[in-house]
Structure formats: structure tokens, C-alpha cells
N, C-alpha and C positions, 0 to 999 in steps of 0.2 A: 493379502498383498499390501506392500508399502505405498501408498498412494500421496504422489507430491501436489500441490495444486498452486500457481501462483496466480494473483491477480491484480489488474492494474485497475487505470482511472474508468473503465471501461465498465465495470462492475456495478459503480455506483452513481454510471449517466441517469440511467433511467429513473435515478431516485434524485434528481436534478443538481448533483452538484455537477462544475464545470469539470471537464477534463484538461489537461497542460496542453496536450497535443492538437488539437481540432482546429478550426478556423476562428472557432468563437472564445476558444480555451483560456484561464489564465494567463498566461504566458503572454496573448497577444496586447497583453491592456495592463502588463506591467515588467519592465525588465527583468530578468536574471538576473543580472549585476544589482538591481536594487535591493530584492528582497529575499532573494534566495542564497548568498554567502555567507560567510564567517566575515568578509571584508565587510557586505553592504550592512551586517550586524555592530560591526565597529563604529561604521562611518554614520550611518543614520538608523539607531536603534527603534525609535519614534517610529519612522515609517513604516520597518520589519512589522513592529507590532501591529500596527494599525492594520497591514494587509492581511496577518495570519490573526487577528481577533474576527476578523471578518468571516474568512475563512470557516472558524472554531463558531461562529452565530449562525456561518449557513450551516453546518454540519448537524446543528444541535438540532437545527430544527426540519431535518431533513428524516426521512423515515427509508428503513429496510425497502427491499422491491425482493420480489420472488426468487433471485438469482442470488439476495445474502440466505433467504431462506433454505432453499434447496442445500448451497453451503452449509449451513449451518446444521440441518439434518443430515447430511456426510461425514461432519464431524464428530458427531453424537453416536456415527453406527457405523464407524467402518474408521482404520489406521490409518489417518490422513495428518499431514501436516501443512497448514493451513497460512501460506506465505503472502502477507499483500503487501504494495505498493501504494497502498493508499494510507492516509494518516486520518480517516475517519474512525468511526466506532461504529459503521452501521452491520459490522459482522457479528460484534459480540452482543449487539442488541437483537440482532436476529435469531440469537439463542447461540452461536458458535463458539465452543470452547478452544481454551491455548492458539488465541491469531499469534502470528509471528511477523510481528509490524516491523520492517527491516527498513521502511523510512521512517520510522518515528511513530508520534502520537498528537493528533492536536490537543485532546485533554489532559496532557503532562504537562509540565515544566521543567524545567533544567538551570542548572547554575553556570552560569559563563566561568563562572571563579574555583566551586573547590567541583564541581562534575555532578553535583544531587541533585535527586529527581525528586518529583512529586506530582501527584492528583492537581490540575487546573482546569476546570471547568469554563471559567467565566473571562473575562479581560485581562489582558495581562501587558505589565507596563516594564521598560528598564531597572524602572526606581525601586520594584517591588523586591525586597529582603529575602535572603536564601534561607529556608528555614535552620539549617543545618550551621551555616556560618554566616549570616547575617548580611552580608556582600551585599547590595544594590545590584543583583547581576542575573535579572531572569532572562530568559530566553525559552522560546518555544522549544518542547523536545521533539527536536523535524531533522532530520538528515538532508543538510545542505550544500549545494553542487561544493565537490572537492571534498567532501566530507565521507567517512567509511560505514556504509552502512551498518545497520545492525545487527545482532544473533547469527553473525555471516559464517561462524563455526557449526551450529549447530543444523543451519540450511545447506552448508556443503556436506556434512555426514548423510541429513535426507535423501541428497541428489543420489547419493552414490548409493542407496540401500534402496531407491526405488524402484517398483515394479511397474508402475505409471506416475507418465507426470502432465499438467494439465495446466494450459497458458490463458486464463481467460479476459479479454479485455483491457490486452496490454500491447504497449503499441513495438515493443522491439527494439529500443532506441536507444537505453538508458541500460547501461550497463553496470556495477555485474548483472546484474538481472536478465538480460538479453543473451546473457550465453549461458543459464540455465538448460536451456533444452539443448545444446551443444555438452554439458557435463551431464544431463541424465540420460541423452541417448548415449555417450560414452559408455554409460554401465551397464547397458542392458534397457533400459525401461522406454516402454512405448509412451509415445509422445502426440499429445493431442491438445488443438488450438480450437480453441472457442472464440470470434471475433467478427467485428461486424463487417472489415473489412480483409482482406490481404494483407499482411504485414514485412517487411524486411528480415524479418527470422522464419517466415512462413512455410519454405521452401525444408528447412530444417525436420516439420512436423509430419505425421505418419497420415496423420487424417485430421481434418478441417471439418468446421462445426459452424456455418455461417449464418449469422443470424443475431436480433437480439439477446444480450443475457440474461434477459426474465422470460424469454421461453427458448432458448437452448441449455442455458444450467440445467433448469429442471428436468428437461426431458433426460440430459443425460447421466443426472444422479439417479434419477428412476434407472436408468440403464445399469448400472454399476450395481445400484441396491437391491435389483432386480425385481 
């Protein structure tokens, strides 16, 4: 069976990065309009960077938690396509092949000027030169509010070919992403939410799985892999 899976900030609490959404979350200790547009990219490049190197230093030194694991033995044994919301790497370090990062990537970079991308690890500044065309115009490669996510063709073919689809650690809010399970229960596919709390799309899902995601993933990839 075609098995869809999305995952949000939710996934990668317990491995302490912060979530957007919570009390404590990024969001509350830095505008939207600052760091997260194409505009506050124009207006103050500097800053952008500053908050997404930071970002890219907690990341790095953040490790898997049981819930990238189990994922990532799903992916390895069964026809899943593997959709997150998150701009970490702590899925593919958990062993999980073909993530489908529809917000981006903190270890990429991108060109403001001719569209290239490339591998960035480390710090990354305005000044720093496009490999491709040379341009003074890096930017983080992050899907920023107003901006179209990514691979969004190839995750609406999933929706529509799935037999299950599966919401873990996401909070409902943020859309297209939030009407996934509105497009895969369209098709036919049972629909199932993994989260800590009740969400505003919740009501949409067949069955509810509440709990943390380092011990509800796992229990229910054991389930599936049987």
C-alpha cells in the first residue's frame, strides 16, 4: 500500500529543537516580518542570517530521537513517501531515504539572483558569492511565508495514490500542508494523526494517536511493519 507520512515541528521537539508554534517557540522571540520573508530578506539580510545560522548550529548539533528512527525504518521497508515540514536533517541522519523537504533545507543554500543551490553546512552571510554566477546573493534554501513550497507536484500525485496518510507533529495551521488530509481522504486513504495535542484539522482524522512522538511513532510503525 501507498503510505503518505507528513511531519511537522512536532517530530523533532524531543530532540530539542524549538517548535514555531508553542509558547516557548521561535516565533515568540522573533517576528515573522523580520526573518521569515522575501521582504525582511531585502531589507535586512544581516539579521535573516544571523537567526537561520543559529538555527543551522542548533540543528547540527542536535541528534535523531526514536520517532526519526522508526521513520526512517518505514522508509527502508515499506512504499512511503516521506514529507516534512521541517528544514532539519535529523531524518536523513536517522538512516531515512528520499525526505521530501517542502520547506526547504537548513544545509543548502540558494541564490537570490540566478535560483542555485548548493550544500551549506556552516555560516552563511549575504556577501557570500553564488557558485554558479558569482552574485553576492546567498540566502538560506527555506521556504518563506508568501513563498511556494516545494516538490508540491510530486506530493499532490502521493495524496492522490495513497492508501494511508499519516500527520505527525504537526500543528494544522500552515497551509497547503494543513489540507493534505482534506486531499487524501478525498481519495480514498485512511487518515491518521499522531500528536500531542488536538489540532484544528483533527476533527478531519480517522483515528488519533496521542502522545509523545518517540513513543507513539514507534509503536505504530511496529504496527504497520507488523
Amino acid at each position: 500500500m501507498g503510505i503518505v507520512v507528513l511531519t511537522g515541528a512536532g517530530l523533532s521537539a524531543e530532540s530539542g529543537l524549538a517548535t514555531f508554534r508553542d509558547g516557548d517557540g521561535l516565533w515568540e522571540r522573533h517576528a515573522v516580518e523580520d526573518v521569515a520573508t522575501p521582504a525582511a530578506f531585502r531589507r535586512d539580510p544581516a539579521l535573516v542570517h544571523r537567526f537561520y545560522n543559529a538555527r543551522r548550529r542548533q540543528a547540527a548539533g542536535a541528534q535523531p530521537n526514536a520517532a526519526h528512527a522508526a521513520l526512517a525504518r518505514l522508509s527502508n521497508r515499506a512504499d512511503v513517501t516521506l514529507i516534512t515540514q521541517n528544514v532539519d536533517d535529523l531524518l536523513e541522519r536517522a538512516g531515512a531515504r528520499d525526505v521530501v523537504h517542502m520547506h526547504g533545507a537548513l544545509n543548502r543554500a540558494i541564490c537570490a539572483a540566478c535560483g542555485h543551490g548548493w550544500p551549506a553546512s556552516g555560516d552563511m552571510a549575504a556577501s557570500e558569492p553564488c557558485p554558479a554566477c558569482g552574485t553576492p546573493a546567498c540566502r538560506p534554501d527555506i521556504v518563506w511565508f508568501g513563498e511556494m513550497p516545494q516538490h508540491m507536484d510530486r506530493i499532490m500525485q502521493a495524496l492522490a495514490d495513497a492508501t494511508l496518510f499519516a500527520a505527525i507533529g504537526t500543528s494544522g495551521q500552515v497551509y497547503p500542508a494543513a489540507g493534505f488530509v482534506e486531499i487524501a481522504s478525498g481519495c480514498g486513504a485512511a487518515c491518521v494523526e499522531l500528536n500531542l495535542d488536538p489540532q484544528r484539522t483533527s476533527p478531519l482524522f480517522e483515528r488519533h494517536i496521542v502522545g509523545p512522538a518517540s513513543q507513539t511513532v514507534p509503536a505504530w510503525v511496529d504496527e504497520i511493519l507488523g
